[in-house]
N, C-alpha and C positions, 0 to 999 in steps of 0.2 A: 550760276543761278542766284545764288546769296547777292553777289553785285547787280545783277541785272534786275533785277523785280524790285530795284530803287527806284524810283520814278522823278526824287527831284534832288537837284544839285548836289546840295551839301549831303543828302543822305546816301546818296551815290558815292562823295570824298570819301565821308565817312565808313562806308565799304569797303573801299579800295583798302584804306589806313587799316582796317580790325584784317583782312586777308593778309597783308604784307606781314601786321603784328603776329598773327598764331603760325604762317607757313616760319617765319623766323625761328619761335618758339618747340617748332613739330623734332623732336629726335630724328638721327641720318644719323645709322652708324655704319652702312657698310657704305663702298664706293655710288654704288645703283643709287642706295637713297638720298645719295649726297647731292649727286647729280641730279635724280628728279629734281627734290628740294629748291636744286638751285634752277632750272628749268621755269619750275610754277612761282618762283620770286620775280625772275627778270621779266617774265611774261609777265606778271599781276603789277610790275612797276611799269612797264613799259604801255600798258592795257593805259594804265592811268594816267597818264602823259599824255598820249594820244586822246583822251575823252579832255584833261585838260586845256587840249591843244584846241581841238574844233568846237568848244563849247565858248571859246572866247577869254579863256582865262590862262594863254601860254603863262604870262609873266608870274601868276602864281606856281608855274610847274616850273619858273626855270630862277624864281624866289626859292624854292625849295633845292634845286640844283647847288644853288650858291650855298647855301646855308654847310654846305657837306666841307667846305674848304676852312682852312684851318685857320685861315683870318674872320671868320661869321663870326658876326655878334651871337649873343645869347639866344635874342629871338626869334634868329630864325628856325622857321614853322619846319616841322620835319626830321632834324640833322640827326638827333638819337635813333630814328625809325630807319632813315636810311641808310645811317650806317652799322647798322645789323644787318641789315639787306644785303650789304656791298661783303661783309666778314662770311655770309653764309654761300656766297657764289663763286663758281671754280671758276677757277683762271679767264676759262675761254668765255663764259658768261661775263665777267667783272671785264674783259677787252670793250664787250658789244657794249654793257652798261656807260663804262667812262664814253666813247665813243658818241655814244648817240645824247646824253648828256650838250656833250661838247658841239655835236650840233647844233639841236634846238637851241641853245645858250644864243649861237651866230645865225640859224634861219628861222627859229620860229615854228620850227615843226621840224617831226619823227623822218630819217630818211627815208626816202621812198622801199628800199631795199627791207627796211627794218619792218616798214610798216606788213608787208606782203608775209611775213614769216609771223605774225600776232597769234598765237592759241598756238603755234608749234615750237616746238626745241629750235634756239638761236642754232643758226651756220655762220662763221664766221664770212659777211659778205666781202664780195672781192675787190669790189671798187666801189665808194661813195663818190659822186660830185662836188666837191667844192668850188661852187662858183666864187667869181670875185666879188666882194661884197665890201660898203663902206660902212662902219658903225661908229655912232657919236664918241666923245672923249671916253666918257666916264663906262661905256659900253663896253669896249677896245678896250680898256683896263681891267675889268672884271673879266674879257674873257679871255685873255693874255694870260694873267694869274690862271684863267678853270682849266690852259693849255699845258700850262705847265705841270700843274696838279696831277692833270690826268699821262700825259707822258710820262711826269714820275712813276705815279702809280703804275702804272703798266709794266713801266721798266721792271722796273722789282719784282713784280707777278712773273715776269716772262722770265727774268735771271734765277726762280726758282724752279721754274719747270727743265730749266738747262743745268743746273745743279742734280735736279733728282734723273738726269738723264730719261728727260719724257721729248721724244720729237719733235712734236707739234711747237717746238721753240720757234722754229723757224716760220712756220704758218704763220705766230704771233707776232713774231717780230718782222716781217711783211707789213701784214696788217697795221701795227702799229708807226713802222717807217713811212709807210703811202699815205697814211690818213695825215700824221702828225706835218709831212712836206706838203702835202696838199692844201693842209689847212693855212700851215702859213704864207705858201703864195698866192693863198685869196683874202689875208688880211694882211700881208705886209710885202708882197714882191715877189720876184723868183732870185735875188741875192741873198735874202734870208730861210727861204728854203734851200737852197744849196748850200747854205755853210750845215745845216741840220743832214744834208743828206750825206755830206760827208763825214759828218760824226759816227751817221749810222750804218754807213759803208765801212769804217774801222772795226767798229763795235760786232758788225754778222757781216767778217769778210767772204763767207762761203755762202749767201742765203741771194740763189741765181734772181727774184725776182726785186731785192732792192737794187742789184745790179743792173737789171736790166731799163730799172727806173732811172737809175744814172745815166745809163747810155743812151735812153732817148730823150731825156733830155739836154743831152751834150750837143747830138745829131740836130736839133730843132732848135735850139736856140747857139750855137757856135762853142766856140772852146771855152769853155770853164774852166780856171784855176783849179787842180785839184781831181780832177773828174775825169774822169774814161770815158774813150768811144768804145761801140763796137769792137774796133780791131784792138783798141789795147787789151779788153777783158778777152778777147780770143788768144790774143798770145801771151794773155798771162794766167790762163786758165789750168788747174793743175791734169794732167791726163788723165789720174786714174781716179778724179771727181765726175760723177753726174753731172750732168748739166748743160755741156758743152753743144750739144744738137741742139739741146734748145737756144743757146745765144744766136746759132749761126741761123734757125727759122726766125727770129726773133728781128734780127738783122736784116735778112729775106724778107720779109713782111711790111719790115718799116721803110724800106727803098721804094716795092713795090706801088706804095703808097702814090708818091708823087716823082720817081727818077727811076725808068724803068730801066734805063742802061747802067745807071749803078746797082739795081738786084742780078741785073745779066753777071756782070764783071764779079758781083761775092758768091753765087751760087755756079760761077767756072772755078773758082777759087773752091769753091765748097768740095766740088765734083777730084776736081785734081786729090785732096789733099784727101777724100773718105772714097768718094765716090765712084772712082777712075778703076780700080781692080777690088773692091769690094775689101770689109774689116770683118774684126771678128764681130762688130753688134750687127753691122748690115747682115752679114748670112746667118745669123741668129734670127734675126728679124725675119727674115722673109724665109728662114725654115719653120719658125712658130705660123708664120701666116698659114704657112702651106698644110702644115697640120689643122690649125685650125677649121682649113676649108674643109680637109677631110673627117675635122670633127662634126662638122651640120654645117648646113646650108640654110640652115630655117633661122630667119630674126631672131626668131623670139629663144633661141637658143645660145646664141652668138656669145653671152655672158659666160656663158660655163666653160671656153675655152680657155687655152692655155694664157700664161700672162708673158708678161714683158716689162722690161727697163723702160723708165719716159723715154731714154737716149735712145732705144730703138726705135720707138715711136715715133718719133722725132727727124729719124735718119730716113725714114719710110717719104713721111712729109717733106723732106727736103729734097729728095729724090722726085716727090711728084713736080716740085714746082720747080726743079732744073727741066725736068721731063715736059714742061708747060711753056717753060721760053722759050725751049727748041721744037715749039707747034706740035711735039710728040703726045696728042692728047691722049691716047689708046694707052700707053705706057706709064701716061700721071696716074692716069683713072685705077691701074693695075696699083698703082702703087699708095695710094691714096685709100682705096678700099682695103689691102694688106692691113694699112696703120688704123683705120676704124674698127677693124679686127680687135686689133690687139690690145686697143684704148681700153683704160680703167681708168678713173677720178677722173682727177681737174682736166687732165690732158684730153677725155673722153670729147667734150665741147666743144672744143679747138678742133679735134679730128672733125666733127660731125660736119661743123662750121667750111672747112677746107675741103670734106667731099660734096657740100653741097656746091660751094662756090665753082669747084672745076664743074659737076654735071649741070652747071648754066652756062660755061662756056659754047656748052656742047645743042643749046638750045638754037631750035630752026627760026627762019624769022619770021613766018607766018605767027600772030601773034593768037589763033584759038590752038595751034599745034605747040605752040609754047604752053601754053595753058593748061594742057593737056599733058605735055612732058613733067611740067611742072608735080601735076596731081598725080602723076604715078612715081616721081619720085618720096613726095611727101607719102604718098600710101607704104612707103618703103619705110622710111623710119618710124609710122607708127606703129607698125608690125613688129616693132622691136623694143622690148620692154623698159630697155634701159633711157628709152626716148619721155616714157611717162612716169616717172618718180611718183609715189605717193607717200607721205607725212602720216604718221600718229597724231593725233590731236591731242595735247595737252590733257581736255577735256575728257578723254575716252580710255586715259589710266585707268580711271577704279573698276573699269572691267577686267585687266587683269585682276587683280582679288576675287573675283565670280568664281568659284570652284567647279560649279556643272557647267558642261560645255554646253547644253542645250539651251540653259537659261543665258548662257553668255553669246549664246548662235541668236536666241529670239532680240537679247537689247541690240547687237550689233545690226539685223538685219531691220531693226523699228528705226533707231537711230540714223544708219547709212553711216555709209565713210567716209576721209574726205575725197574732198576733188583730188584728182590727179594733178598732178606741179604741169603746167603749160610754157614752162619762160622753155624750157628745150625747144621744144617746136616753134615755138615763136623767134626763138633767135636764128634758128634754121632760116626761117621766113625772112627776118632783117638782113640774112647773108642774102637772098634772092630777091628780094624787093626794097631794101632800104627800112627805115623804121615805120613809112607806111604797112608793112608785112603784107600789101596787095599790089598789082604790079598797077603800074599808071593809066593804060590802058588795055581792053577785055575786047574780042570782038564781039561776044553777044552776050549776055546776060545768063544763060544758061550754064556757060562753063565758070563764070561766078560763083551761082548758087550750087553745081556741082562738087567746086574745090571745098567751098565753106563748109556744106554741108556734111563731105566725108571729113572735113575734120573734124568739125563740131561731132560728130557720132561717136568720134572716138574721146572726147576733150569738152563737152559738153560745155562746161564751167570755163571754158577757156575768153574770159570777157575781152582779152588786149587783145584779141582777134576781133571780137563780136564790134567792140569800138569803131575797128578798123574799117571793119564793113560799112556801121553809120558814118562813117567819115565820107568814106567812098562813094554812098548811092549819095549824099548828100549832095555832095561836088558833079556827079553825074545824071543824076536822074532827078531832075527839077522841073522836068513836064507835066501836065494834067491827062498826058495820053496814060493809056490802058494799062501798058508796060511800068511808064515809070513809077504811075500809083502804086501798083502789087509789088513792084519792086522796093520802094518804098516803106508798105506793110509787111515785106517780106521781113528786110533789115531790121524792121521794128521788132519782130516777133524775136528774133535771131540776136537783138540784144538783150530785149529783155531775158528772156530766158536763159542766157548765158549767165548772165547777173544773178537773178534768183536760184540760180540753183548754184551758186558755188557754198563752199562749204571748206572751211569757213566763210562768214558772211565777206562781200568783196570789200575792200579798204572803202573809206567816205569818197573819195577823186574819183573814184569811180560812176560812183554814183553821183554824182556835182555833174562829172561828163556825159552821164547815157543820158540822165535829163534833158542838156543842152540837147544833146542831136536828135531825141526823141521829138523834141520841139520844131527844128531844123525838118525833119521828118514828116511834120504834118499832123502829128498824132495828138491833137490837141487832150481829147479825154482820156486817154492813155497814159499821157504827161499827167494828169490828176492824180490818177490811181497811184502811176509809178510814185510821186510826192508821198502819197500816203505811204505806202512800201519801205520809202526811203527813210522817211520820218520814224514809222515803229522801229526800224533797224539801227537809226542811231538820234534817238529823242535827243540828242543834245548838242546836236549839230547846228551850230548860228547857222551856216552858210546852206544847207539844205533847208533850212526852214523859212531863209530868208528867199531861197530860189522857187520854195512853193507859196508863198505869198506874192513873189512877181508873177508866176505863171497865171493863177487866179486873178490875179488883179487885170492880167492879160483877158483871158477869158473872161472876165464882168460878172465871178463868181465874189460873195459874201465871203470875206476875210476874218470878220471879228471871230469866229472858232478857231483859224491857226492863231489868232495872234493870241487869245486865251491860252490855247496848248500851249505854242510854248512857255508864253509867261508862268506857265504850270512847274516847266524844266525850269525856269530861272532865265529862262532869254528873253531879253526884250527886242521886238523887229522894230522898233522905232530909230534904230544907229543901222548904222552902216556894216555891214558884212566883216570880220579885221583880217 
């Protein structure tokens, strides 16, 4: 509230700076508050990057980035501020801060993943994109040095968390291994990230997912010096380590891909060597399952069952998809539902992903009976809690301090909570549709609005759905008949509202994109309002205030009020969008 009731540029900077300065200053003495503490830093720094970013002023957020390195001159703006900032955040917080740093430095803006998690506690994301990118001389020098800086820095942080014997080393040093090879085969080749990956394959010989980043990139691009396939980290795998179901699906997956006779040939190999007369984690496995069934049947209870090893989980999946090349769909399906059973964490995703994948094989090819199959699968996982994650808001702390529960029941219920997390179900959707998450073609319109609608009932807030839809009627329903009109207003309604009501507000590309197709859509005065909308929710947006002056200017509405407002923020709409 303190930041947001700024209304212009610098006194909005100025904000950001006086929150970083006191949360720095605020006492953490137990672990809890250490942790908040570091929670409402990395969010109030990362809040402020991201306003830096769309208001037109990266180079001032990534001037201040630089200043942090130990070659800065004096004046750079910041370096004392941030680095209090960076001494008061735990480990996992200081990975995501260097991390996204070291992006904007090379694209210019917040990763998309980073930006989606703003007002909540960071997760350490799983995979950034680093595209290949070219940057001037003296560009490529500064962020050479910021790569460096920041893999040191890392290192160190994660080499203490392996010192005090805390787990999560290996999560870190993942994270750190994939981002740091990534980064440099999009600023300098895949021969310089492979000498880096094999430093880092020395350094976490036991940590399965940088391994398995070696191995797929051995399989995709030929033999590398140095580097393992598939079969070598199989037979050199120690037996009585975890892991090893996962290289052999891991393996499976990546054949599958493009050489169906080579997944045949490693999941016979699979079967022979676990498969063929069953181990001790397979009958483990599918005795857990079996209890499970008999613990409930009902989704939404499916959580409270008993757990399991990833390797059994693992062994379940590898079992479906041998069970899948021998056209034995009845017996994948058996064994694939077993392993979604049993899934906890990271592996949960992966299972979700590979029972949705099998029950499309199994889809008729009447395409409204698809359709239809489709929506009662999906009515399946959202029936089951673990499908709809919901976040604490940063913001909604100082209600634990409220001591009467009554007065803490009336602000939570004035308030609301947030949106339920959507990327679940939506990546469900990308297993069955591709990243449209809609299939290509509907035979009528009804079982359209049917599927959306039961999901949106449950997921309201779910916009990279509601997108999808505008994408969808845009590309299909471009008639003046009865149908495509409603169908048309339908999509309108179904974005916008997905939009507005998420909570927290949706990222700014969100809203850049519901404009477009709003437009696309026909909804000329609609497209107004939404501007205005768009505009109070983020005043400092070049790129949305430059899109509500085109759309006006489109319609042959009086511009001179946007172009005062935002001159009011500090934009001027006379340049170009950056």
């Amino acid at each position: 509230m303190y930041i947001n009731s700024r209304l212009r540029f610098d006194d909005r900077l100025d904000a950001y700076n006086d929150a970083l300065s006191m949360l720095c200053q605020m006492p953490a003495d137990t672990d809890n508050e250490l942790k908040d503490r570091s929670a409402f830093i990395l969010d109030i720094f990362l809040q402020m990057i991201y306003f830096l970013c769309m208001s037109g002023n990266v180079d001032k957020a990534i001037s201040r980035i630089y200043g942090i390195l130990p070659a800065a001159t004096a004046d750079c703006s910041g370096e004392k501020l941030l680095s209090d900032a960076i001494s008061c955040l735990t480990v996992s917080d200081r990975c995501i801060f260097w991390i996204s740093c070291l992006y904007i430095s090379i694209y210019r803006k917040l990763p998309e993943e980073i930006c989606d998690q703003l007002e909540f506690p960071k997760d350490i994301p799983r995979m950034l994109v680093w595209h290949p990118i070219e940057l001037r001389v003296d560009n490529r020098r500064q962020v050479t040095e910021l790569l460096k800086h920041v893999a040191d820095k890392m290192s160190l942080d994660i080499n203490e968390t392996v010192k005090n014997g805390d787990p999560s080393y290996l999560k870190l040093s993942q994270f750190l291994a994939v981002n740091h090879i990534s980064c440099l085969a999009a600023l300098e080749g895949l021969q310089s990230s492979v000498d880096m990956l094999m430093k880092y394959m020395k350094e976490y010989p036991m940590c399965p997912n940088i391994l398995l980043f070696a191995a797929r990139i051995c399989q995709k691009y030929g033999t590398c010096p140095g580097l393992k396939g598939f079969d070598e980290l199989l037979m050199d795998w120690p037996k009585e380590v975890q892991g090893v179901q996962c290289l052999w699906n891991q393996y499976a997956e990546h054949a599958l891909a493009d050489n169906i006779e080579l997944a045949e040939k490693i999941l016979a190999r699979w079967f022979e060597e676990y498969g063929k007369n069953g181990n001790l984690h397979s009958s483990a496995a599918v005795c857990m399952a079996e209890v499970g069934n008999e613990v409930s049947e009902q989704p939404q209870e499916v959580c409270s069952g008993p757990s399991a090893s990833e390797d059994q989980v693992y062994w379940l999946l590898n079992l479906s998809l041998y069970r899948m090349l021998e056209n034995n769909l009845q017996e994948a399906q058996v064994a694939v539902n077993k392993a979604l059973k049993l899934a906890r964490g990271e592996s949960y995703e992966h299972c979700l992903r590979e029972h949705a994948a099998i029950n499309m094989l199994e889809r008729p090819s009447c395409t409204d009976t698809q359709a239809r199959a489709t929506l009662n699968l999906m009515s399946g996982y959202l029936a089951d809690l673990r499908n709809l994650p919901v976040k604490e808001l940063l913001s909604r702390r100082f209600i634990q301090n409220v001591k009467k529960h009554k007065l803490r029941q009336l602000i939570d219920d004035t308030i609301g909570p947030a949106s339920a997390d959507s990327s679940v179900i939506n990546s469900t959707l990308e297993v069955c549709y591709g990243q449209s998450l809609l299939p290509e073609k509907i035979g009528g319109v009804k079982y359209l609005v049917d599927f959306v609608e039961s999901v949106m009932e449950v997921l309201p807030a779910n916009y990279r759905l509601a997108l999808a839809v505008g994408t969808f009627v845009v590309k299909h329903y471009t008639g003046s008949d009865p149908t495509s009109m409603s169908t048309r207003f339908w999509a309108s309604s179904v974005l916008i509202n997905a939009i507005f009501r998420a909570v927290p507000v949706a990222p700014e590309s969100v809203w850049i994109e519901g404009a477009n197709l709003l437009e696309k859509l026909q909804a000329a005065e609609t497209v107004k309002r939404f501007h205005q909308q768009a505009t109070s929710v983020y005043p400092f947006s070049f790129k949305l205030w430059h899109a509500y002056l085109t759309a006006c200017k489109a319609s042959g509405s009086n511009t001179d009020s946007i172009t005062e407002a935002a001159r009011q923020r500090g934009i001027e709409l006379n340049v170009m969008p950056p």
